[in-house]
C-alpha positions in Angstrom: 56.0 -102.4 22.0 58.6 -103.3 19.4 58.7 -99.4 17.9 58.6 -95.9 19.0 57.7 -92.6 17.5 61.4 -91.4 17.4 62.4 -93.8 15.3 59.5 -93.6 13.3 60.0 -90.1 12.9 64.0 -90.8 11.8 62.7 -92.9 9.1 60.1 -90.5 8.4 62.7 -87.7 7.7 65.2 -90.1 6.1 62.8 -90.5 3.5 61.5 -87.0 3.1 65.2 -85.3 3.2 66.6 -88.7 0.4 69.9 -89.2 2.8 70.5 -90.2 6.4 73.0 -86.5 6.6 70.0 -84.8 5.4 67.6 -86.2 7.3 70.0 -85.4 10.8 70.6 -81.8 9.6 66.4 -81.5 9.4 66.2 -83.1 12.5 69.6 -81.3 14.5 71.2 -84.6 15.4 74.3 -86.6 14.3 74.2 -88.4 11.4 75.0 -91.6 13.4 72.2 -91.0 16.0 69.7 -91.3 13.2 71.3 -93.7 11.3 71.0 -96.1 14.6 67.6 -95.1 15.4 66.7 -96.3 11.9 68.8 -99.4 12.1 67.3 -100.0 15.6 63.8 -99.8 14.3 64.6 -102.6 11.7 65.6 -104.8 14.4 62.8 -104.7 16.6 60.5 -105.3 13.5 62.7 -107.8 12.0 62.5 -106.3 9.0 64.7 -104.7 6.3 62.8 -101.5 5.9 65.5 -99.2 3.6 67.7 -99.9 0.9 71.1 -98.4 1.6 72.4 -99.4 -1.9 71.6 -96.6 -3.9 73.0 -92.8 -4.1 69.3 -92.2 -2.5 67.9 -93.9 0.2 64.9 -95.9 -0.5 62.4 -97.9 1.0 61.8 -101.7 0.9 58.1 -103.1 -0.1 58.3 -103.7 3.5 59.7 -100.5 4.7 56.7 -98.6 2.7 54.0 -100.8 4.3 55.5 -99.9 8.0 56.0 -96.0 7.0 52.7 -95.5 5.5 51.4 -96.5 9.1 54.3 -94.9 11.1 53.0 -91.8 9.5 49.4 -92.3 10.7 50.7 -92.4 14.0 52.9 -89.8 13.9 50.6 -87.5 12.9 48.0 -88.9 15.7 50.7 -88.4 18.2 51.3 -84.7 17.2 47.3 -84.3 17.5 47.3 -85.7 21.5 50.5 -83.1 22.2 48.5 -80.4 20.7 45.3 -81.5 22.5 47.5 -81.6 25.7 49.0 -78.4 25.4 45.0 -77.0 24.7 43.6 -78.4 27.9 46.2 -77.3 29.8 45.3 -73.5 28.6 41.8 -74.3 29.7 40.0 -76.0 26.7 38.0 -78.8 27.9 38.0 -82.2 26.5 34.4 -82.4 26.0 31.8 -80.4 26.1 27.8 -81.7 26.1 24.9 -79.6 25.3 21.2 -80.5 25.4 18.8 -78.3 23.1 14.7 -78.3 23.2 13.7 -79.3 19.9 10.9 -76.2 20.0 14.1 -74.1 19.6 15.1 -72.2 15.9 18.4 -75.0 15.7 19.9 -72.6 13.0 21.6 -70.5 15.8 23.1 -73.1 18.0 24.3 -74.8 14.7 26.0 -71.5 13.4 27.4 -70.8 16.7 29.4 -74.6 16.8 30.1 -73.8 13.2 31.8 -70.8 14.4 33.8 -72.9 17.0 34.7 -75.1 14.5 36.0 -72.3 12.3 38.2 -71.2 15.2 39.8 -74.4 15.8 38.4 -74.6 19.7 39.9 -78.7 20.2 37.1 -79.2 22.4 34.7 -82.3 21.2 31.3 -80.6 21.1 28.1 -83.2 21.5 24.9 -82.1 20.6 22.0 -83.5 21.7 17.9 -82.9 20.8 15.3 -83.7 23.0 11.6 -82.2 24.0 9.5 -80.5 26.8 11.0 -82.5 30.4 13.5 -84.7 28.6 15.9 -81.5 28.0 16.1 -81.6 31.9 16.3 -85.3 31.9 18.9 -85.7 29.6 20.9 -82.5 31.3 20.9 -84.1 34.5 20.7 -87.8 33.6 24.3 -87.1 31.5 26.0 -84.2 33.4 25.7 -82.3 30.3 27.4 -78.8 30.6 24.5 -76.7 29.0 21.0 -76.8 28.2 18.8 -74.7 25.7 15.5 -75.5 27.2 11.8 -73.8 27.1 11.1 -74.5 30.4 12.8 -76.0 33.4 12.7 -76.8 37.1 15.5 -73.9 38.8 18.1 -74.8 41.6 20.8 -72.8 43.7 22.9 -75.4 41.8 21.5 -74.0 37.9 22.4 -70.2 36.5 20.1 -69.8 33.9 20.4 -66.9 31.3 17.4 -65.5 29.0 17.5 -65.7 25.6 15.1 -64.2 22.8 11.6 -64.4 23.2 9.5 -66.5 20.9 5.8 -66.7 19.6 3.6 -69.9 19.2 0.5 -70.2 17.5 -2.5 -72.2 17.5 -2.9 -74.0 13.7 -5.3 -76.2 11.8 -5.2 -77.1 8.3 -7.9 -74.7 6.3 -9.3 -78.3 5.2 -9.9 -79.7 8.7 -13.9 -79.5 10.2 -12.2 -76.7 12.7 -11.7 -74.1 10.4 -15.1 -74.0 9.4 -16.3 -72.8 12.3 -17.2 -68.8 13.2 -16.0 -67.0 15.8 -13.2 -68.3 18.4 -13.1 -72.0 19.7 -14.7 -73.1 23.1 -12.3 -75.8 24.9 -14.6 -78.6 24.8 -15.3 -78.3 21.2 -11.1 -78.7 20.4 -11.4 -81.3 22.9 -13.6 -82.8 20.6 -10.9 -83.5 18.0 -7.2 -84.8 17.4 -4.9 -82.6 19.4 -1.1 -83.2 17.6 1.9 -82.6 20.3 5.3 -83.8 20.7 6.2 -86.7 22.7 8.1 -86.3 26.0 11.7 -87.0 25.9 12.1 -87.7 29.6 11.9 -91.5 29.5 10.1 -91.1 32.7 8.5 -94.5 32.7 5.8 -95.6 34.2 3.5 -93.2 36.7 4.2 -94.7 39.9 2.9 -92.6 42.8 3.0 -89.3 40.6 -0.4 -90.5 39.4 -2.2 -89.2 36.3 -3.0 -85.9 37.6 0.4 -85.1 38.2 1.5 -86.1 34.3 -1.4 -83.8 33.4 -0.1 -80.6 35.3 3.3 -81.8 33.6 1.8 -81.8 30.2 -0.2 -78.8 30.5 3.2 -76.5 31.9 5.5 -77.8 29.3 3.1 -78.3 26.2 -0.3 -75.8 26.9 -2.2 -79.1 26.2 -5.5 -78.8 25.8 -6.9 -82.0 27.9 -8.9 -84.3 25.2 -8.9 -87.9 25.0 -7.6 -88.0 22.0 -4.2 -87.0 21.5 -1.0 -88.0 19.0 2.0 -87.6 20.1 4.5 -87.1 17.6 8.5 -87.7 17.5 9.3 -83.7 16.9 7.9 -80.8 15.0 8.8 -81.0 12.0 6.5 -84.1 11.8 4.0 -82.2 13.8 3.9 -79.7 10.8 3.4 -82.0 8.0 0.8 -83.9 10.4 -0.7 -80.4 10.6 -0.9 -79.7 6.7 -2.4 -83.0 6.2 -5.2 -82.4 8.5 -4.9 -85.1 10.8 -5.6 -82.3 13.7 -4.5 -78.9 15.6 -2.1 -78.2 17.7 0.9 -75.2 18.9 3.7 -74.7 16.9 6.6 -72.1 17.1 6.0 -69.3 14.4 9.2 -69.6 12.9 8.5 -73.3 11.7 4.7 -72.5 10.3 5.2 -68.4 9.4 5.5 -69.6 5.3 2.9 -72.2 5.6 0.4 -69.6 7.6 1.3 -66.5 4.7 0.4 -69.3 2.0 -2.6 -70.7 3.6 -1.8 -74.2 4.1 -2.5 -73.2 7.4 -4.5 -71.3 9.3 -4.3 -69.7 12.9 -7.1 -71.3 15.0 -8.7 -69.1 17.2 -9.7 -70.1 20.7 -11.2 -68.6 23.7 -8.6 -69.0 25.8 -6.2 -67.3 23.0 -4.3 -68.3 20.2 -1.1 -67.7 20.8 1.5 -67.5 23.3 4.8 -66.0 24.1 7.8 -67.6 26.2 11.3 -67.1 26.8 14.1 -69.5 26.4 17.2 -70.1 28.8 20.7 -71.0 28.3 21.4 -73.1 31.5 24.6 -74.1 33.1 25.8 -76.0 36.6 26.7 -73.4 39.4 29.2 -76.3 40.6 31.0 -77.4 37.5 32.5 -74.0 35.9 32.7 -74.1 32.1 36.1 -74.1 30.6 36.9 -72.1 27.2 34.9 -73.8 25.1 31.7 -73.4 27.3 32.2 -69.7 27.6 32.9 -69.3 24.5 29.7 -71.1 23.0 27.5 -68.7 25.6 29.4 -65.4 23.7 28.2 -66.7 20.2 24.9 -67.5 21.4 24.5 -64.3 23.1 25.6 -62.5 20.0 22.7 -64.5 18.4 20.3 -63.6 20.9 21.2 -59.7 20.3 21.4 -59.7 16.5 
């Protein structure tokens, strides 16, 4: 390369202080060392980059072009040393965590806010996905952590349980369901639209698991209900509005549908086999890949969430 930072950062302070003795006094050097570094830096570019013939030192067109980049890099190069100097106290470069979209967002969102707010340089990717494709994803990417409903445990996995949640069975009070007395038999739900979210898990085609095996799938992750006709929809927040349009039934978490149930745009659908259901979260992390400050941090401020 025709340049380097020190001289960059000579011209830089030249500038800034008005005077080549200035700008060594800022810098504790001899006036001559940065009065060569300058000099030097015009030669490799070829260009005249200050004009020496004034009481203060100015630039050229030239010179202000060149600075006005020098400066961009300079203050790029004083980000990577203070990156270094934070990953070798233990802050990681990166840090990937995968969230089940049945999950209240607001608390992992605060708790990276909070990061944020406390300057953690770790570069924090968040990722959204549903039912298997949280475990998919985790695994597929060597995420670091995983907010996930449910999930398949191994000696290599140390899960930690987070705050219970509540989902409920809802109709629209205008759909042919809510008309009904008394609770629901399975085969009469099973006689219309279920609504559920689509698997993430990119899982592909069946292969030897064979149907039967999706189905046990799809009944431990989603409670589904078995009916032939089901729509699977991209996450719940379209599941909601798919709910208070009538278009069918189906779970949802309590904290997305408690407004639309105290209103009555929606009803809780009562069925034989119960109407609602309780599970319990996990915070998951690798056994084999310790989490650096940032990780361990993030688990604090979730867990603060958790207790509040």
């Amino acid at each position: 390369m025709k340049l380097d930072l020190e001289s960059l950062a000579a011209l830089d302070a030249v500038i800034r202080q008005g005077s080549f003795a200035r700008a060594a006094e800022a810098l504790h050097k001899v006036t001559s060392a940065v009065s060569y570094q300058v000099k030097k830096l015009e030669d490799q570019l070829g260009l005249p980059l200050v004009d020496r013939s004034a009481y203060r030192v100015r630039l050229t067109p030239a010179g202000e072009a060149v600075l006005a980049e020098g400066r961009r890099l300079l203050r790029q190069a004083h980000q990577v040393e203070a990156l270094a100097q934070h990953l070798a106290s233990g802050w990681e470069a990166k840090l990937l965590v995968v969230v089940d979209g049945i999950l209240p967002l607001a608390d992992t969102l605060r708790a990276l806010k909070r990061l944020n707010e406390e300057g953690v340089p770790t570069r924090v990717q968040l990722k959204i996905e549903f039912l298997g494709g949280v475990q998919y994803r985790f695994e597929k990417e060597q995420a670091d952590l995983m907010l996930v409903k449910q999930y398949a445990p191994s000696s290599q996995l140390q899960a930690q349980a987070q705050t219970e949640l509540e989902c409920v069975l809802c109709v629209s009070p205008e759909h042919p369901l809510a008309a009904r007395a008394g609770p629901a038999a399975l085969d009469e739900l099973q006689a219309h639209v279920e609504l559920s979210v689509q698997d993430s898990s990119e899982r592909g085609e069946r292969g030897e698991r064979g149907e039967r095996a999706e189905a046990l799938d799809s009944h431990r992750f989603n409670h589904s209900f078995g009916g032939e006709r089901v729509f699977y929809l991209s996450g719940f927040v379209a599941k909601r509005q798919a709910l208070l349009m009538g278009m069918g039934f189906g779970w949802m978490p309590r904290y997305l549908v408690d407004d639309a149930l105290a209103s009555g745009e929606l009803i809780e659908l009562p069925f034989e086999g119960g109407s609602r259901f309780r599970f319990t979260p996990w915070l998951v992390q690798r056994v084999d890949r310790p989490l650096g400050r940032a990780g361990r941090r993030l688990i604090e401020l979730l867990s603060d969430s958790a207790g509040a």
